[in-house]
C-alpha positions in Angstrom: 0.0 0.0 0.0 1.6 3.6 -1.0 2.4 6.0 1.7 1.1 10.0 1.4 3.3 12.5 1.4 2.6 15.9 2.2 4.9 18.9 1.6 4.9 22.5 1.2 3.9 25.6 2.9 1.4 28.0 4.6 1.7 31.2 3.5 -0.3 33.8 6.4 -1.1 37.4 5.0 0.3 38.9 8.3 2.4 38.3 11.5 -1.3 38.7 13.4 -2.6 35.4 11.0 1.0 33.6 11.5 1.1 34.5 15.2 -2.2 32.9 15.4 -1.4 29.6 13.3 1.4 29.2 15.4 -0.3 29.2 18.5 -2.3 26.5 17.7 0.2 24.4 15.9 1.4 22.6 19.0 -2.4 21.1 19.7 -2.6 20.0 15.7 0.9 18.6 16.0 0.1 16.3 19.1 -3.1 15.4 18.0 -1.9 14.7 14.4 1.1 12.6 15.7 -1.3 10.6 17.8 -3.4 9.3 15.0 -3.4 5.6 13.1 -0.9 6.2 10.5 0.7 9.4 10.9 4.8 8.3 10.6 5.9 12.1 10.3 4.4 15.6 10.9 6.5 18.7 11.1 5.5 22.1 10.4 8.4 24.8 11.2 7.8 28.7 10.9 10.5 30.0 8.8 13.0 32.2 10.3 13.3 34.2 7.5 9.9 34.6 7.1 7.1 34.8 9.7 4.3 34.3 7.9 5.6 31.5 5.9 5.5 27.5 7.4 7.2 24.3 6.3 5.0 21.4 6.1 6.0 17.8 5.7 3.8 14.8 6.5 3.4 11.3 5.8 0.5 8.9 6.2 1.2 5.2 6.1 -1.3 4.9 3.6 -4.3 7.2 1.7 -6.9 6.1 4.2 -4.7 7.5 6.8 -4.6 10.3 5.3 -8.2 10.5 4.6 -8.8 10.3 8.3 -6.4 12.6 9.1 -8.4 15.0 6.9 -11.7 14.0 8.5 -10.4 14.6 11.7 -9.4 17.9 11.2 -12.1 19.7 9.0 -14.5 20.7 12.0 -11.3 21.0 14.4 -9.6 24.0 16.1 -7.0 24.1 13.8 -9.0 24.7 10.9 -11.2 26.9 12.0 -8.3 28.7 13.6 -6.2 29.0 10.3 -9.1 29.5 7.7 -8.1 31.3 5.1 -4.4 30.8 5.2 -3.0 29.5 1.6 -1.8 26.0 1.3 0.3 25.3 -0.9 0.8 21.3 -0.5 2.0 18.5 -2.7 0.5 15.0 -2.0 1.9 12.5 -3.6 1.4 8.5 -3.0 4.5 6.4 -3.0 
């Protein structure tokens, strides 16, 4: 069964929005890391830029992942960071 790969970025319109994401990032993260499948999930602010994170996940396979994504549409973290642009790459390997 392929793994899902996730990587990429979030891309906040201010340091308020950024601020924000990041203060709910270590919640996601524990959650996340505590579900059926999840073998990696890291999201780092860049140091560079504030606004911008560095996402990489991977599921063990797509129904992982397809959990993972239940889980979180009606969760803190995405109401919390509506609005904020993904740009992610999922690939299945």
């Amino acid at each position: 069964m392929p793994r899902v790969t996730v990587t990429g970025f979030l891309i906040c319109r201010s340091l308020e929005e950024a601020d924000r994401a990041a203060s709910l990032l270590p919640e996601h993260t524990r959650l996340t890391r505590a579900e059926a499948g999840c073998l990696r999930f890291e999201v780092f602010r860049s140091m560079s830029d504030p606004c911008r994170f560095a996402v990489h996940q991977i599921f063990a396979s797509p129904e992982d992942y397809d959990a993972h994504r239940e889980r979180t549409r009606a969760s803190v973290w995405a109401k919390g960071t509506k609005g904020i642009i993904r740009e992610l790459r999922i690939s299945e390997q």
